[in-house]
C-alpha positions in Angstrom: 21.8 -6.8 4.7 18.3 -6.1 5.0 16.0 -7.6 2.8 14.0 -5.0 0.0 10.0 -4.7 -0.6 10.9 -6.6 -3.8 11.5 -9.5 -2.1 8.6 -10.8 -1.0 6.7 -13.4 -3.2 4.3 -12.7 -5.6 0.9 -14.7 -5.5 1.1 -18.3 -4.6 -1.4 -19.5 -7.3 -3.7 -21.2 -4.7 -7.7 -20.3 -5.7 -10.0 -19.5 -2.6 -13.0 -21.7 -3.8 -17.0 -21.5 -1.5 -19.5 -23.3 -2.5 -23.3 -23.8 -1.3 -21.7 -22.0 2.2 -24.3 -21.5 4.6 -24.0 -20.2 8.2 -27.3 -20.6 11.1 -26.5 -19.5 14.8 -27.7 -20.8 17.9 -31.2 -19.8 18.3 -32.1 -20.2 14.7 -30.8 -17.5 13.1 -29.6 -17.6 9.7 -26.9 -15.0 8.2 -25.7 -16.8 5.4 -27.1 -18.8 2.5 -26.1 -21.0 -0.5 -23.1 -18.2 -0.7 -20.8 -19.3 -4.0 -17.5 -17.5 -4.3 -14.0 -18.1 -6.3 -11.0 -15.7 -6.2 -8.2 -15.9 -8.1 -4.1 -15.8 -6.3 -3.1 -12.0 -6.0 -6.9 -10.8 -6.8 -8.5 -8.0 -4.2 -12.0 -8.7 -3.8 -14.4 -6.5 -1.4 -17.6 -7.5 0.4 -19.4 -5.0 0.3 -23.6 -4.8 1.8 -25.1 -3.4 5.0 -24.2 -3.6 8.4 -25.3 -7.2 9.6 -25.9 -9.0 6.6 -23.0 -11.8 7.1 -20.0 -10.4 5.4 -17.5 -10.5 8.2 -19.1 -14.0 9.2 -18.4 -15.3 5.9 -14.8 -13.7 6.7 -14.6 -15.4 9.5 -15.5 -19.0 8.2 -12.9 -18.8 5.7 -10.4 -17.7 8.5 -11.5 -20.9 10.1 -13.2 -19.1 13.3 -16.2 -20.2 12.6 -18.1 -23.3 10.9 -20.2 -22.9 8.3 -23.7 -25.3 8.5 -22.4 -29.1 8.0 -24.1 -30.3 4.6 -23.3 -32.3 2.1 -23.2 -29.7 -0.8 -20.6 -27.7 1.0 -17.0 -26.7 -0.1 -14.1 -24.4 1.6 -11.3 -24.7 -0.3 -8.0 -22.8 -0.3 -5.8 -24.3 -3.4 -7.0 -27.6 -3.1 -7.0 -28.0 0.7 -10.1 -28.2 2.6 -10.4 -25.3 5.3 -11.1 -26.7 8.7 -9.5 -24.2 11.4 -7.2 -21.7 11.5 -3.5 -21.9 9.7 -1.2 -20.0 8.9 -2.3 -19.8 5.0 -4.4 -17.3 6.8 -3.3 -13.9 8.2 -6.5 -11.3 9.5 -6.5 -7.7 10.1 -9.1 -6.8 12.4 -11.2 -3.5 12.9 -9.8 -3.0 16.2 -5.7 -2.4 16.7 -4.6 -5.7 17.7 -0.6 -5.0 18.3 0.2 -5.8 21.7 0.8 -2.9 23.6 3.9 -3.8 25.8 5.8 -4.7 22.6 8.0 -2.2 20.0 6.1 -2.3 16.4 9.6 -4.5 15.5 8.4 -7.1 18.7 4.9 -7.1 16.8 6.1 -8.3 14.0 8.8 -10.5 15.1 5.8 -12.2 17.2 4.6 -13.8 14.8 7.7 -15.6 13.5 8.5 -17.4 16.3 6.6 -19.6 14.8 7.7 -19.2 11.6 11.6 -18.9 11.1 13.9 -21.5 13.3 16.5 -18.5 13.2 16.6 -15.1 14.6 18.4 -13.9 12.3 15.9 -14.9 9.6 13.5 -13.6 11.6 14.9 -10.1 12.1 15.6 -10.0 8.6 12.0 -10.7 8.0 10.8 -8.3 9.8 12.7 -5.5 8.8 11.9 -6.4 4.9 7.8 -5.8 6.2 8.2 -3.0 8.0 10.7 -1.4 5.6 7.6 -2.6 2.8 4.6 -0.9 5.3 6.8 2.3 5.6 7.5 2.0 9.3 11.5 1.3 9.4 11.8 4.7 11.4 9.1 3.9 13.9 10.6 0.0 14.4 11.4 1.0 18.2 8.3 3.1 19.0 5.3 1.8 21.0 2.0 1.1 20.1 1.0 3.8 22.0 3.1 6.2 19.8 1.3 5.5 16.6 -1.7 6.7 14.8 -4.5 4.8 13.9 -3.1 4.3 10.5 0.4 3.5 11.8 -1.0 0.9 14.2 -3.2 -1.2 11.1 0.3 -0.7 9.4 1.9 -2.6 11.6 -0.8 -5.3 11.4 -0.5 -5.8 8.1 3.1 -5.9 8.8 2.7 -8.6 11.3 0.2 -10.5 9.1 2.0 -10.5 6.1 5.4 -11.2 7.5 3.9 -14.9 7.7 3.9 -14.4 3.9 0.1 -16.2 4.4 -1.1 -17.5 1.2 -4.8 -14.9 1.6 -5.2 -11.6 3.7 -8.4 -11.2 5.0 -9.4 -7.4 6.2 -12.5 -6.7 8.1 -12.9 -2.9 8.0 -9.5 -2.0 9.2 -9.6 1.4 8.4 -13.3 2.3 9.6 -12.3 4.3 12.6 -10.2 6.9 10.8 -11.0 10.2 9.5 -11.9 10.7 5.9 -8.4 12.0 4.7 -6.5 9.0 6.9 -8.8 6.3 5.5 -8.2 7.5 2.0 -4.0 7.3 2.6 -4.3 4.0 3.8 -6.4 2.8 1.3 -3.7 4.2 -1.0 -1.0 2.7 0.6 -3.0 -0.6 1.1 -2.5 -0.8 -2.7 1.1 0.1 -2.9 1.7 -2.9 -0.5 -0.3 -5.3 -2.6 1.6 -4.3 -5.7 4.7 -4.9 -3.5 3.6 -8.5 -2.2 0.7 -9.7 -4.1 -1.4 -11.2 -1.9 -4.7 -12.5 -2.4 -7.1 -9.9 -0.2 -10.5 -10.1 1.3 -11.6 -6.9 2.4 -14.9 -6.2 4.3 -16.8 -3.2 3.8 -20.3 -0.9 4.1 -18.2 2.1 2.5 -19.3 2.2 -1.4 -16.2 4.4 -2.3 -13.9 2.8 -0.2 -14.9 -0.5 -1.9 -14.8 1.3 -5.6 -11.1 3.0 -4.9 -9.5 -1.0 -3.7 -11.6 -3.8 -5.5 -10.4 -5.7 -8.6 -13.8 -6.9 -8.0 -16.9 -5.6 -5.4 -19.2 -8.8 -4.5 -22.5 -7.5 -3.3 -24.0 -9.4 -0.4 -28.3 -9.3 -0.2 -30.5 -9.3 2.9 -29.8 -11.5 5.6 -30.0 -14.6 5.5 -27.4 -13.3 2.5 -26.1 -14.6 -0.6 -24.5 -12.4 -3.2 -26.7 -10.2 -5.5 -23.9 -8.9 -7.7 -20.4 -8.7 -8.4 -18.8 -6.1 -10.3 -15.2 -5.6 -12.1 -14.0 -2.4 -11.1 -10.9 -2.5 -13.9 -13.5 -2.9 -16.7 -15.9 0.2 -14.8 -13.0 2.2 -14.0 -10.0 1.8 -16.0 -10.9 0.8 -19.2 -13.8 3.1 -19.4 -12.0 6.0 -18.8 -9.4 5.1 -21.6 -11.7 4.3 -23.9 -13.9 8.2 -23.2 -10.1 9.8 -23.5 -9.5 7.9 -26.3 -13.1 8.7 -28.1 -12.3 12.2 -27.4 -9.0 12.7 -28.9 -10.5 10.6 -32.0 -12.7 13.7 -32.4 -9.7 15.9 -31.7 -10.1 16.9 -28.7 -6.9 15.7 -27.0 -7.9 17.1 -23.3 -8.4 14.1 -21.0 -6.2 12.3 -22.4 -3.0 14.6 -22.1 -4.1 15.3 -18.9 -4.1 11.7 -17.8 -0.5 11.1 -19.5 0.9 13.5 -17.7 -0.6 12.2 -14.5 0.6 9.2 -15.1 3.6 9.2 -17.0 2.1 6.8 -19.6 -0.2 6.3 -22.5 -3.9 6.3 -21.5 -4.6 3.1 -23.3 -2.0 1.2 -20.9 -3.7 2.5 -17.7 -4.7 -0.7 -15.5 -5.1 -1.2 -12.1 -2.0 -1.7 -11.4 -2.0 2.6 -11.9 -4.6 2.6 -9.5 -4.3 5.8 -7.3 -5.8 8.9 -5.8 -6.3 10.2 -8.9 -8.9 7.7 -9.8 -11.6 9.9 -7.1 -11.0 12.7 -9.6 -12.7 10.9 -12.6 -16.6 11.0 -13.0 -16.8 6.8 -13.6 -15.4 6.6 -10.1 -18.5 8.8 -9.3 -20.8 7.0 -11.6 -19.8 3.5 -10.3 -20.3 4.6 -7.0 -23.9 5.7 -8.1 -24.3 2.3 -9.4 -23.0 0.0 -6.7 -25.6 2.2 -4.4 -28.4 1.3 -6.6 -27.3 -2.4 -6.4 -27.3 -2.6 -2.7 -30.6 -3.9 -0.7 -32.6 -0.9 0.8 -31.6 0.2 4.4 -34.7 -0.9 6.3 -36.1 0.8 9.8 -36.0 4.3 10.5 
């Protein structure tokens, strides 16, 4: 019997600790500097800044494909392991499609687990618990080739997660989609996170992309970067908007917040981010925060 979404583990409790992380290229040039970081298991945070200002480098270090500096003061940690090189407490979804081609999206995943499972049974049921959890059960035989964009970073995630990696790093996956397919798969990004619950890095220059996912948005400054800000999107978001329906109905006018209850089937002060959805682009603090994490951002230089 084929395994359901519910199976797969929550968050494994292991903290993703930087600190003093630096990161200079051959020739000199320095992207990254004294960068200090911890997430929590099961938290999303996004990197958000300007093209070129070291957030997908500092992805890639804690993927372990690249080094950062060598000094003293430095520490990677994942749970209480030093990060060295690539493992498999690591899964990454790149911008690009990465499935191979000549394999079915259920091959894609399966890939992975070769590695993984010692059985093939295991690893079919495996795979048919992620794809049945990414949506893509029906399209298990299809090609690559077959797919949307959206489908295709579906079955990446599928593939990455099916290793049930302990942090899932994303660098821009969804950039090359249109407005409306970005917006769905940021949606369903977050139905598969309330599935599976794993810790998320997400890279990112798109301020409302970052608003709509983030648990918390970390602000990266001019190269060579460290981080400026860091903002909790529940407290900005969530809690701001119950407390204005709230205020409101205190002065009897009960608008927003019936509207919001019947939205979302429960009472507004109980609304977290685990209600996250694209009703939250409606509300005028995802519009406000926006605002703000524009102002926070390091003015675009050049012409």
């Amino acid at each position: 019997m084929a395994m359901k979404p519910s199976d797969p583990p929550r968050a494994t409790g292991k903290p993703l600790v930087l600190r003093a992380l630096s990161k200079t290229f051959p020739g000199g040039t320095r992207v990254l500097s004294d960068l200090c970081l911890s997430v929590g298991p099961g938290e999303i945070v996004v990197f958000l800044g300007p093209s070129g200002c070291g957030k997908t480098t500092c992805l890639r270090i804690v993927a372990g494909l690249e080094r950062p500096d060598p000094r003293p003061e430095t520490e990677l940690l994942l749970g209480d392991r030093p990060i060295r090189g690539p493992g498999p407490d690591r899964g990454f979804v790149f911008q690009s499609y990465s499935s191979f081609p000549w394999l079915t999206v259920k091959q894609n995943v399966l890939f992975g687990l070769q590695y993984c499972l010692p059985t093939r049974a295991e690893r079919e049921r495996r795979a048919a618990a992620y794809l049945e959890l990414v949506g893509l059960t029906a399209l298990a035989s299809a090609y690559p080739r077959d797919l949307s964009g959206g489908q295709q970073q579906r079955v990446a995630i599928a593939r990455t997660l099916a290793t049930r990696p302990n942090l899932l790093l994303m660098d821009e996956p969804y950039a090359a989609l249109d407005a409306q397919n970005r917006e769905a798969q940021q949606a369903e990004l977050l139905r598969i996170w309330r599935e599976s619950r794993p810790t998320i890095l997400f890279v990112t220059h798109d301020i409302p992309e970052a608003v709509f996912l983030a648990q918390r948005v970390v602000i990266f400054g001019e190269r060579p970067a460290g981080i400026v800000a860091e903002v909790r999107t529940e407290e900005e978001l969530e809690q701001k908007i119950a407390r204005d329906a709230l205020r409101r109905a205190a002065a009897g006018d009960r608008g927003r917040e019936d509207a919001l209850r019947a939205l979302l089937g429960r009472p507004v002060d109980a609304v977290t981010f685990e209600q996250r959805g694209p009703w939250l682009r409606e509300q005028p603090e995802f519009y406000e925060l926006t605002a703000r994490l524009k102002s926070l951002l390091p003015p675009v230089r050049g012409g």
